[in-house]
N, C-alpha and C positions, 0 to 999 in steps of 0.2 A: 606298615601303615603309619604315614605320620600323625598323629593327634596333637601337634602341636598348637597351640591357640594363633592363628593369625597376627592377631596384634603385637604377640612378642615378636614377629618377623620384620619388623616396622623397620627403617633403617635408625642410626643412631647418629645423631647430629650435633655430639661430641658436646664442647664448655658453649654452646648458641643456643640459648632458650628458641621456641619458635615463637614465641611473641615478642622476641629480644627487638631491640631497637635495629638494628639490620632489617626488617620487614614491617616495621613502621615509618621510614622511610617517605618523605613525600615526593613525589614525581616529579624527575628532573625539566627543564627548559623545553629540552628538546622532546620528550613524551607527550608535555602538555601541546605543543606546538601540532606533533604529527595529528591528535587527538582533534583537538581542533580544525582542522584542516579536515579532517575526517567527516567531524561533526555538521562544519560547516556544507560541504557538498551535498551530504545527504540532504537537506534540509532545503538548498537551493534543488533539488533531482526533485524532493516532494511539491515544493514551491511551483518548480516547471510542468509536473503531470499536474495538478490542480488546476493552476490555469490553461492546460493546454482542454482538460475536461471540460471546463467551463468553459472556453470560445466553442468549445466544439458542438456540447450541448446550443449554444446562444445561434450558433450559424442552421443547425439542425431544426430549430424550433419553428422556425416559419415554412421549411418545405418540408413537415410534417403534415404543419397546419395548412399548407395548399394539395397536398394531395389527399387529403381528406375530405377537405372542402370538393376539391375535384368530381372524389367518388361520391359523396353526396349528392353531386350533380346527377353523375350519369345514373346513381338509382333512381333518383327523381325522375327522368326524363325517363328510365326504362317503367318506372310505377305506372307513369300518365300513357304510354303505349301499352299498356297491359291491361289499363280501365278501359282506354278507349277502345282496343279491342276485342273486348269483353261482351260492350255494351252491343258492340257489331252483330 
């Protein structure tokens, strides 16, 4: 049964501090480039569903509000056949 402690099993990363200047490091040309390019698309993909949501919603809106109105109608007009034939 090993009971060794985990953390002594850690590797050993010789005369390199881990916070040695090797990994403080700022990011070269090209990272910051891909990064960017990266950044930039997602932003135009959110840009493009937002407005694509918004015309969609704006075209949606009034053949909402006519088939509404629609049925409005025809309950209307079934209401007044319903009194009128009541009254019969």
């Amino acid at each position: 049964m090993n009971q060794v402690p985990s953390h002594s099993q850690t590797p050993d990363f010789g005369h390199i501090p881990q916070t040695g200047i090797l990994y403080q490091q700022p990011p070269s040309t090209e990272q910051l480039a891909k990064s960017n390019k990266r950044n930039k698309f997602r932003a135009d993909a959110k840009d493009a569903f937002l407005i694509i949501g918004f015309i969609g919603a704006v075209i949606a809106g009034p053949f909402t509000v006519k088939s509404c109105s629609e049925e409005v109608d025809r309950q209307t007009i079934e209401s007044i056949k319903f009194q009128t034939g009541a009254r019969s």
